[in-house]
C-alpha positions in Angstrom: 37.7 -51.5 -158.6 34.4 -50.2 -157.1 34.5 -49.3 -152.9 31.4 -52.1 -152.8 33.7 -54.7 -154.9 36.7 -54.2 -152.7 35.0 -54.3 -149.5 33.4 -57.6 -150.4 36.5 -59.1 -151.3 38.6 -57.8 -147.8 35.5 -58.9 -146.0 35.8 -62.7 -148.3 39.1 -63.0 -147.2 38.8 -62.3 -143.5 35.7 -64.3 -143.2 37.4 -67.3 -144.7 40.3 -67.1 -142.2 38.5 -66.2 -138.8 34.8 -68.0 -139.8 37.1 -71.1 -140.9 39.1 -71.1 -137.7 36.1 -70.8 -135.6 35.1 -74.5 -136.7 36.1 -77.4 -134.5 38.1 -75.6 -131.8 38.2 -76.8 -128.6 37.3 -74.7 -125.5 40.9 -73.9 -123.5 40.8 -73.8 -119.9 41.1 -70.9 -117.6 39.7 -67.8 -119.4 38.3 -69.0 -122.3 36.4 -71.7 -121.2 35.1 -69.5 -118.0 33.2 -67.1 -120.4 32.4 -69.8 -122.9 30.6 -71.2 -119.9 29.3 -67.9 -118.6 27.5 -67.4 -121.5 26.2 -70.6 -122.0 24.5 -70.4 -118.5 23.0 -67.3 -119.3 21.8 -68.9 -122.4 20.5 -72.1 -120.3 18.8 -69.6 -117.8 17.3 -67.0 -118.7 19.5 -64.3 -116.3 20.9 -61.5 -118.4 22.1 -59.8 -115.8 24.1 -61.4 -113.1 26.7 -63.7 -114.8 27.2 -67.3 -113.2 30.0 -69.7 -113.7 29.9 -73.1 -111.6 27.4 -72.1 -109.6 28.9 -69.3 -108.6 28.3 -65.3 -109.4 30.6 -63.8 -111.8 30.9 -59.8 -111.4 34.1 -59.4 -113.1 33.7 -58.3 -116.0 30.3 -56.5 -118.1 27.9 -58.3 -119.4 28.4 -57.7 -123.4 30.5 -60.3 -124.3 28.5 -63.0 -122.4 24.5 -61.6 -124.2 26.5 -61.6 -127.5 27.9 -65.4 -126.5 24.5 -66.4 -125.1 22.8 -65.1 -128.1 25.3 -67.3 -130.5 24.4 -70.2 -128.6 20.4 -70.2 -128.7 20.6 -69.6 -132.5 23.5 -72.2 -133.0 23.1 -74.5 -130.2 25.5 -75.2 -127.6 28.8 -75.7 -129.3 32.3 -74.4 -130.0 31.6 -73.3 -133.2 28.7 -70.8 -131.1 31.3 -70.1 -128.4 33.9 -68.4 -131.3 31.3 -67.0 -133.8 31.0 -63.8 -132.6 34.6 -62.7 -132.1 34.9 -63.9 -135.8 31.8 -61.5 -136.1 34.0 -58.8 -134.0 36.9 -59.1 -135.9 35.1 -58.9 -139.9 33.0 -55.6 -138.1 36.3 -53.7 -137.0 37.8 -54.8 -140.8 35.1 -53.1 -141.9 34.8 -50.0 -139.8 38.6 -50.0 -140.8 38.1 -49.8 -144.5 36.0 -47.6 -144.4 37.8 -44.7 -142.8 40.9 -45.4 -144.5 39.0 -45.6 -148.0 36.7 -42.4 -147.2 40.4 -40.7 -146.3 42.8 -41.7 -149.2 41.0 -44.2 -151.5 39.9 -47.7 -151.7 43.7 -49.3 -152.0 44.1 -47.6 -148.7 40.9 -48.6 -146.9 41.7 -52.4 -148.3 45.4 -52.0 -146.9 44.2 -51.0 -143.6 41.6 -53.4 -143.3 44.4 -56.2 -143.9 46.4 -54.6 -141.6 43.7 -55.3 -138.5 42.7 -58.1 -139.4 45.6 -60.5 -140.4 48.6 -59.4 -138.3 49.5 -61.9 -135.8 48.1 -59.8 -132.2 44.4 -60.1 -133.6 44.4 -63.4 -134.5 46.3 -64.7 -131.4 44.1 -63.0 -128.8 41.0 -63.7 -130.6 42.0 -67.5 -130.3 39.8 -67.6 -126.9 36.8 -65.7 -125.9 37.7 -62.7 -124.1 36.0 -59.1 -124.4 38.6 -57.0 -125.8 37.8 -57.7 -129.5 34.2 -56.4 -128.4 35.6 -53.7 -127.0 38.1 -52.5 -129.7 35.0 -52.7 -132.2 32.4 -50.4 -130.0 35.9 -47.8 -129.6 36.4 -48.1 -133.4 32.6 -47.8 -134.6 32.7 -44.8 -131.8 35.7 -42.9 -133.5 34.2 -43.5 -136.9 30.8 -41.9 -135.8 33.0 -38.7 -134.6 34.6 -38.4 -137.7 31.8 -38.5 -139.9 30.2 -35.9 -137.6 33.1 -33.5 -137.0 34.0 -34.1 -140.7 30.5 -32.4 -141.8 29.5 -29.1 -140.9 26.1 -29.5 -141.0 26.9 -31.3 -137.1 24.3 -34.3 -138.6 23.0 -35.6 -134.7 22.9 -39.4 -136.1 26.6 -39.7 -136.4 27.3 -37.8 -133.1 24.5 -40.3 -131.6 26.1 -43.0 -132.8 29.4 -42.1 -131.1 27.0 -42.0 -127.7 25.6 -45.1 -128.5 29.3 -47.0 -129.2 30.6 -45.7 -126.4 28.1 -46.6 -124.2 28.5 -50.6 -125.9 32.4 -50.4 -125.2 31.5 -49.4 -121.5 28.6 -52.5 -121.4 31.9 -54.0 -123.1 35.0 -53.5 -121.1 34.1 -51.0 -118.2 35.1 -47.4 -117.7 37.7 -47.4 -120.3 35.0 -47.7 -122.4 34.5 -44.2 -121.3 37.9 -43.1 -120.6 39.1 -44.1 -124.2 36.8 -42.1 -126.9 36.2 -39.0 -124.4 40.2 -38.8 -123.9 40.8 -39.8 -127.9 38.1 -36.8 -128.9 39.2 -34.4 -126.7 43.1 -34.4 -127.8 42.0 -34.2 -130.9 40.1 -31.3 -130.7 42.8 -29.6 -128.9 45.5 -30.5 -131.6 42.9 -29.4 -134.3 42.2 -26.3 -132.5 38.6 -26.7 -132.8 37.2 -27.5 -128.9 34.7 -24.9 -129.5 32.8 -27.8 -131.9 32.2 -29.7 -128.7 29.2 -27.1 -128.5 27.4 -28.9 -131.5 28.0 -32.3 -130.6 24.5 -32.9 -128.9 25.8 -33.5 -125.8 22.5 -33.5 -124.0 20.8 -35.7 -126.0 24.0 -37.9 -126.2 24.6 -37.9 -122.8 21.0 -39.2 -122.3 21.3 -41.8 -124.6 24.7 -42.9 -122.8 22.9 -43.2 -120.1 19.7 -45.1 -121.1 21.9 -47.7 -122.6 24.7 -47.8 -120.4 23.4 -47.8 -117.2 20.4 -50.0 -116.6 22.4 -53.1 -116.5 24.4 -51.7 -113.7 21.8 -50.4 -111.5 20.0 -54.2 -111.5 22.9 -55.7 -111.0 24.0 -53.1 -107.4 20.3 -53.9 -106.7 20.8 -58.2 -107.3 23.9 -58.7 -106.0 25.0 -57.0 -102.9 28.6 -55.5 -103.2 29.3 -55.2 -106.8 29.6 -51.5 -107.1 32.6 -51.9 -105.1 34.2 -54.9 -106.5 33.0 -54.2 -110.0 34.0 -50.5 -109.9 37.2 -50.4 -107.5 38.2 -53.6 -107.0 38.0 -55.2 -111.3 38.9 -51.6 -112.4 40.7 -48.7 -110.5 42.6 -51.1 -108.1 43.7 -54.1 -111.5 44.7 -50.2 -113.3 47.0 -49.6 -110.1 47.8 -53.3 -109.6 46.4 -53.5 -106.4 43.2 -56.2 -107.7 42.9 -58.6 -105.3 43.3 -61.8 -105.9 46.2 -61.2 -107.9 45.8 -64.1 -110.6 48.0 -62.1 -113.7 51.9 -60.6 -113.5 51.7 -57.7 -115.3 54.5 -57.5 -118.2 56.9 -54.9 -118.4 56.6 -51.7 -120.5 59.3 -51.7 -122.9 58.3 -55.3 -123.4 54.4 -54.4 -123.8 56.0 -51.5 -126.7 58.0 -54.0 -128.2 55.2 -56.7 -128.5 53.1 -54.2 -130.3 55.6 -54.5 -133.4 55.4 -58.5 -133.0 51.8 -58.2 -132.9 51.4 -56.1 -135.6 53.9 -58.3 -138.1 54.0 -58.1 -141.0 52.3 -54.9 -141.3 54.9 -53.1 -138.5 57.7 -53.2 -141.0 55.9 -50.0 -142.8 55.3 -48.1 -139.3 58.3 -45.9 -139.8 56.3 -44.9 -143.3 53.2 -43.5 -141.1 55.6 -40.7 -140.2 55.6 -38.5 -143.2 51.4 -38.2 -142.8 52.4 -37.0 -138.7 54.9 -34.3 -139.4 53.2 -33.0 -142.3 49.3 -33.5 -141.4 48.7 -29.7 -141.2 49.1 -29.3 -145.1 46.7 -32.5 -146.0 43.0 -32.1 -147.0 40.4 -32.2 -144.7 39.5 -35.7 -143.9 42.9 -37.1 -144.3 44.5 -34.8 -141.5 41.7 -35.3 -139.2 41.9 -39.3 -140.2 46.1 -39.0 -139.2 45.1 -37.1 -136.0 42.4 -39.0 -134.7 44.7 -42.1 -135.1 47.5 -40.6 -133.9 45.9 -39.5 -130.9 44.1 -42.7 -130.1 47.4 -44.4 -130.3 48.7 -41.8 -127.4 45.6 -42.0 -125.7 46.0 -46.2 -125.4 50.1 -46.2 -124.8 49.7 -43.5 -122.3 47.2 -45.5 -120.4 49.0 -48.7 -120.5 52.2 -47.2 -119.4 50.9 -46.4 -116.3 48.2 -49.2 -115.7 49.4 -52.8 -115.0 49.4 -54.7 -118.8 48.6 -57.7 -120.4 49.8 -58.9 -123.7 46.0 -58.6 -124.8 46.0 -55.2 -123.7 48.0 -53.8 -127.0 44.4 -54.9 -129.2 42.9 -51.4 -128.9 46.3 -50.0 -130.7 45.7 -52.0 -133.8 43.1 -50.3 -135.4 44.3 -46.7 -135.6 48.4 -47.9 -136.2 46.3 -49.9 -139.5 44.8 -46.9 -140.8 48.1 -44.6 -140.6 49.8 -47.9 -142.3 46.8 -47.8 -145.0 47.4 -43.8 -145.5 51.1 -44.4 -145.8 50.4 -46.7 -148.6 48.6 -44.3 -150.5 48.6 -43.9 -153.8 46.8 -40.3 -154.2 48.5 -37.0 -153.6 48.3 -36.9 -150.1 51.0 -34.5 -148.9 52.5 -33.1 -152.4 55.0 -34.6 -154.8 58.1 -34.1 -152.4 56.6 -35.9 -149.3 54.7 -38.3 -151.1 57.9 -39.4 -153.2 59.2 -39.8 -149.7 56.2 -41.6 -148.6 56.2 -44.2 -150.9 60.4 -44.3 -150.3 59.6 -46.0 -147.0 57.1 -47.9 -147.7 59.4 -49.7 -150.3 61.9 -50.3 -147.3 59.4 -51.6 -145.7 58.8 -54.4 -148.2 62.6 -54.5 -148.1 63.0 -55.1 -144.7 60.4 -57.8 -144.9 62.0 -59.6 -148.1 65.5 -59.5 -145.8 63.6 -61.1 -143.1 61.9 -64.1 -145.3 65.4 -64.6 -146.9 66.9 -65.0 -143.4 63.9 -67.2 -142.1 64.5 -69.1 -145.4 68.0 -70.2 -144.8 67.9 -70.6 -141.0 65.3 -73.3 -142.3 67.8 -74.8 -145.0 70.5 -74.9 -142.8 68.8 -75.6 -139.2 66.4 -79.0 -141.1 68.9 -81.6 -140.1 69.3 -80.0 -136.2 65.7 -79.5 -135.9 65.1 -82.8 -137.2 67.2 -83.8 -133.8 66.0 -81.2 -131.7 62.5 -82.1 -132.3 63.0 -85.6 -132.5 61.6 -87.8 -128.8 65.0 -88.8 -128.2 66.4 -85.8 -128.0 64.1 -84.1 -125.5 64.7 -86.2 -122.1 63.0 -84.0 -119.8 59.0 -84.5 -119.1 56.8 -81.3 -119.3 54.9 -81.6 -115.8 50.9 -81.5 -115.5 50.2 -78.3 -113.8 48.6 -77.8 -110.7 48.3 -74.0 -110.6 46.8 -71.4 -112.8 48.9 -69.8 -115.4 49.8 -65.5 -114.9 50.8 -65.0 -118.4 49.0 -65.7 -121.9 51.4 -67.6 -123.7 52.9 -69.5 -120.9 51.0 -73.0 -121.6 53.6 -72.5 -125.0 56.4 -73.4 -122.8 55.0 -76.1 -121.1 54.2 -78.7 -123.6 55.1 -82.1 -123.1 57.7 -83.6 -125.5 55.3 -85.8 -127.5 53.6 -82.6 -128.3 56.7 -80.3 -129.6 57.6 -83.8 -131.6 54.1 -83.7 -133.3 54.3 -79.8 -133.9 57.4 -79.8 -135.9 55.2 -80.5 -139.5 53.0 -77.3 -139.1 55.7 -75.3 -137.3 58.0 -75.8 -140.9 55.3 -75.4 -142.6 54.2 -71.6 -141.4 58.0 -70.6 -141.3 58.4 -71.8 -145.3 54.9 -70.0 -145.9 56.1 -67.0 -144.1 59.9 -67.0 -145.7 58.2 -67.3 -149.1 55.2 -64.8 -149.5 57.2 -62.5 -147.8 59.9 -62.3 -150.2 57.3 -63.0 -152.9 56.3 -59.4 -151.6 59.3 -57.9 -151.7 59.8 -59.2 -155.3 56.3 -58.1 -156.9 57.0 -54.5 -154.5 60.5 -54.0 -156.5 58.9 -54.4 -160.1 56.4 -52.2 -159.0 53.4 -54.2 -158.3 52.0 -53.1 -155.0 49.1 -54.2 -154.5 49.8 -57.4 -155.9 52.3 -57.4 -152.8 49.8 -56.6 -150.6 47.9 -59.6 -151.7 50.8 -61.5 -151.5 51.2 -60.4 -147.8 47.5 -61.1 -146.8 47.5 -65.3 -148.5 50.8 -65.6 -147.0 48.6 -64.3 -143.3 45.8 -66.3 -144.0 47.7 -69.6 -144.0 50.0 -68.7 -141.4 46.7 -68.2 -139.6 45.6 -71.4 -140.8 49.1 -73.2 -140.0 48.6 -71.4 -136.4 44.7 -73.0 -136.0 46.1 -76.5 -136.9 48.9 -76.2 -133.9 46.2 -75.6 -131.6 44.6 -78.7 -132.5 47.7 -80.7 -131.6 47.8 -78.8 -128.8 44.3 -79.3 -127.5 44.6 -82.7 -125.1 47.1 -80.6 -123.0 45.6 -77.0 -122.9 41.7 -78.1 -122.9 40.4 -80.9 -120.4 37.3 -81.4 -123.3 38.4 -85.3 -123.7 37.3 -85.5 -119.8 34.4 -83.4 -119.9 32.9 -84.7 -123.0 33.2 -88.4 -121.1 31.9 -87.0 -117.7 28.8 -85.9 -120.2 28.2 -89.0 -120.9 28.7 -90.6 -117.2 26.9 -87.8 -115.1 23.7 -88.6 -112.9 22.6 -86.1 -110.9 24.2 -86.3 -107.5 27.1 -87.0 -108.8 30.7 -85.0 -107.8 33.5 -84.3 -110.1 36.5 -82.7 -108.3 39.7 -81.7 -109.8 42.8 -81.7 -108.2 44.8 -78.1 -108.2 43.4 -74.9 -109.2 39.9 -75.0 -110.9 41.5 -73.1 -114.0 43.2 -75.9 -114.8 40.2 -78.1 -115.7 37.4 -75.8 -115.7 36.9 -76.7 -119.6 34.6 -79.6 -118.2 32.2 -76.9 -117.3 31.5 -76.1 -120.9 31.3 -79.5 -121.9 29.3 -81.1 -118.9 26.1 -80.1 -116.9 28.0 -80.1 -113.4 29.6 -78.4 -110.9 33.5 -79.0 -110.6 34.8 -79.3 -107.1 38.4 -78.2 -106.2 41.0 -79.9 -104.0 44.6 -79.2 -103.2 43.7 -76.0 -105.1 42.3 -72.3 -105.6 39.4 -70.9 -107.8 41.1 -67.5 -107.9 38.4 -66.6 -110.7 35.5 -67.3 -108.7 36.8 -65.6 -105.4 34.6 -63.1 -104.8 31.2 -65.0 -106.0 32.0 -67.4 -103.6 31.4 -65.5 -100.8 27.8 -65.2 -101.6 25.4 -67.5 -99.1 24.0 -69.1 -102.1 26.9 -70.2 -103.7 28.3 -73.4 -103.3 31.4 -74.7 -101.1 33.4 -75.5 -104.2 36.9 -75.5 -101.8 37.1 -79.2 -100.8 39.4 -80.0 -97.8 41.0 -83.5 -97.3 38.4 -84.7 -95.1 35.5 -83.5 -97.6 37.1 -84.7 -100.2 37.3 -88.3 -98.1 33.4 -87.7 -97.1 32.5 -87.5 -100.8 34.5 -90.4 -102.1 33.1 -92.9 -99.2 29.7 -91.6 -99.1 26.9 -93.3 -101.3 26.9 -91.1 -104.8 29.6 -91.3 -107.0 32.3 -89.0 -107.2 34.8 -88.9 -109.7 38.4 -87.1 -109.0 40.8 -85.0 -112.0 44.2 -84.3 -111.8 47.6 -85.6 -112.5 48.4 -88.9 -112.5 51.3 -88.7 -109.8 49.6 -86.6 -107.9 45.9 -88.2 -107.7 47.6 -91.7 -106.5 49.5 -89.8 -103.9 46.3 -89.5 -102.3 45.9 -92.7 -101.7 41.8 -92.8 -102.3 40.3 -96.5 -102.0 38.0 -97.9 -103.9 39.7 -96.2 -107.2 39.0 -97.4 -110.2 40.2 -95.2 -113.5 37.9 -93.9 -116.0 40.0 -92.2 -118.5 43.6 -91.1 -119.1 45.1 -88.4 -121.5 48.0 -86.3 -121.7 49.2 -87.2 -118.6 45.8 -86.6 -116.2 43.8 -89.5 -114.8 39.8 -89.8 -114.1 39.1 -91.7 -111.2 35.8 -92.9 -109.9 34.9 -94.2 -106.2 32.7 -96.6 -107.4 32.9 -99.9 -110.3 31.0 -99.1 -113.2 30.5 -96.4 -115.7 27.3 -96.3 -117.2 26.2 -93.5 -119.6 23.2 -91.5 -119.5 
């Protein structure tokens, strides 16, 4: 197949997966609904440079994710669909950057098998679930290691490729901060060492680079020291030196253990980690490959030092592990291989380990096969309402870790899971030994496509969880109904931290009050003059809900009676949570 053919079909296939997923998904509370709602203000407003969430100022994080979210919304309107279009976007430009590499290195089977590998492993589609700027940032770092290699690959030292390396990495510092930095200029520089070839840094139009780094990089940054008073400092030391050292204050995240942050990488990676030990042959031996395939194995080989280096010593996030994928897809797509990459001896080799890989993966469908068999009639009990006697309690406080909401479902929820949770493990158990079967009668990249269907509908099995999931990780039910209820001069307060409820934000033109509670993520914006008191005490809270405008009050049902508010008269309940109102009555807009 032509390269233009079997780009278009990777790029079908991931676009039908991550465009289709982005349809109809709520907006989660905590992160993702704080930069939904970031960039829909700055949609609403007009202000491109000082972020607002609230009411508040929001100085956390750089402003690329919220223009590229702000810009999604004015063309598609203030939705959900809008809020997850362009990490879709994010995650079909990296696939492609991918490819292209990998096909440019070793041929199109490896460009396609490294774009699959990025792309539909379970880490990118997990974290890009939510809005959060690491996808952004992994596609500026990618699209700036591909306009290195296309320069340091041609001797002619072309300036538009070693431009667009400026220009990327000025995006992934608009994107993520001064990793965005730290990453390519650490990444280019080990490579150049291991290459012995530093002296090419000469050529790389440094000056004019440098200046175009620093016309696109730092305008945003000056206007917003010169807007908001105190953001070098918290943006700089605070959001990035002190969270590396774990010193950020307020401490809203636990940091996760190293070996567990390694070990995750292989989960994230599945199924595509089962061939890592392949990638080895192209490292040992890269010294006696052509051109562009040993500087393809370096450059990836060093990113992926560059990345577990810094995360070793930096406090870490499961989301932290994205900027690994790309390079760890391309060595997998090189190990695939079919062209005479490292002579007959290594490649036999090669393609030796590859074929355990499948191996390993058809041992691991046939055991996920019969724990299924076997395990029907005591999961059947085990998921079963009867069985599960405890009660999942509404949360009051922020969660530290990414997947912890997972082990805080209510019963009625793990009872309605059970169909697409059988569902993905069958898919998985049977494309992956499908694989290994079409791999042993030597039909690889018919495996391949059996491993990327088998992804897509675990991806697909994964988006239809979340939906059953939705009343207890989003608050959208309430928002959507406070929507239609809301008159200005109106209060809506929610009871515990504002993370858990700030969904309403996205869905609703107000600002949401706290009580009993923190707003850890607004911290330091509320210390501005202009920003409003969003902390509500017990006798503010009793001002507002005997005073004259209506006020309406969030939170768990237990907990909101405890307070003992009169008049009360419920609005809503769902998944446990109650909407009261201090005054009879509930007319829409």
């Amino acid at each position: 197949m032509s390269r233009r053919f079997t780009l278009l079909l990777l790029v079908a296939l991931i676009a039908a997966v991550y465009v289709y997923t982005a349809t109809s998904r709520v907006i989660l509370d905590d992160g993702d609904a704080l930069y939904s709602h970031i960039g829909q203000q700055m949609a609403k407003t007009g202000d491109w440079v000082t972020p607002y969430a609230n009411g508040v100022r929001f100085l956390d994080k750089p402003p690329m994710m919220f223009w590229f979210l702000a810009s999604a919304y004015r063309a598609f309107g203030y939705n959900e669909f809008a809020a997850r279009f362009p990490s879709a976007l994010a995650v079909l430009g990296i696939t492609v950057l991918v490819f292209l590499i990998g096909a440019r290195a070793a041929g199109n089977s490896a460009g396609f098998i490294a774009g699959s590998a990025v792309a539909l492993c379970i880490g990118t589609f997990l974290f890009t679930r939510m809005a959060f700027p690491d996808v952004f940032f992994v596609f500026f770092l990618t699209l700036s290691m591909y306009g290195f290699l296309e320069w340091y690959l041609d001797d002619r030292n072309p300036p538009a490729n070693a431009l667009l390396f400026y220009a990327a990495t000025a995006a992934a510092v608009l994107s993520k901060g001064l990793i965005g930095l730290a990453f390519p200029s650490a990444i280019v520089v080990l490579f150049l060492i291991w290459d012995r070839n530093l002296h090419r840094l000469k050529h790389f139009h440094m000056a004019k680079g440098s200046l175009l780094f620093l016309v696109l990089s730092t305008p945003w940054h000056i206007l917003a020291a010169r807007r908001n008073p105190g953001f070098l400092w918290y943006y700089f030391i605070n959001e990035q030196v002190y969270r590396f050292l774990g010193k950020r204050q307020p401490l809203d995240y636990a940091s996760i253990s190293l070996p567990i942050f390694w070990a995750l990488v292989l989960v994230w990676l599945f199924p595509w980690s089962a061939f890592l030990p392949a990638i080895r042959h192209g490292l040992r031996n890269s010294g006696t490959q052509q051109a562009r395939v040993r500087c393809t194995v370096r450059i990836c080989a060093c990113w992926t030092l560059v990345v577990l280096v810094f995360f070793s010593f930096s406090s870490r996030i499961e989301h932290y592990a994205m900027p690994i994928f790309p390079p760890l897809a391309l060595l997998i797509g090189l190990a695939f291989s079919q062209e005479n990459l490292l002579g007959p001896a290594y490649d036999s080799r090669r393609q030796r380990s590859v074929a355990h890989g499948f191996v390993f993966l058809g041992v691991f469908g046939m055991v996920l096969a019969l724990l299924l068999i076997v395990s029907e009639v005591w999961l059947g009990g085990w998921f079963s309402s009867q069985s599960l006697s405890h009660t999942a309690a509404v949360r009051l406080h922020a969660y530290q870790y990414y997947f912890a909401p997972l082990f805080d479902l209510p019963p009625d929820v793990i009872v309605a899971l059970k169909s697409p949770f059988l569902r993905a493990c069958a898919t998985l158990a049977a494309g992956l030994l499908g694989a290994w079967w079409l791999d042993r009668r030597n039909l690889r990249m018919r495996a391949v496509i059996a491993l990327n269907l088998t992804m897509a509908l675990f991806c697909i099995f994964a988006f239809r969880s979340l939906a059953i999931c939705e009343g207890v990780l989003s608050s959208r039910q309430f928002g959507q109904r406070l929507n239609q209820l809301y008159h200005p001069g109106d209060s809506a307060v929610v009871l515990g931290d504002y993370e858990t409820a700030n969904s309403i934000n996205f869905y609703a033109p107000l600002t949401l009050y706290v009580h009993g509670g923190t707003a850890a993520l607004l911290q330091w914006g509320m210390r501005y003059p202009d920003a409003p008191r969003l902390i509500l005490p017990r006798a503010a809270l009793d001002e507002k809900w005997h005073g004259t405008q209506r006020t309406f009050l969030l939170g768990p049902e237990d907990k909101v009676n405890a307070l003992g508010l009169q008049p009360a008269y419920p609005v809503m309940r769902s998944a446990g949570r109650i909407l009261l109102c201090n005054q009879q009555g509930f007319s829409s807009r």
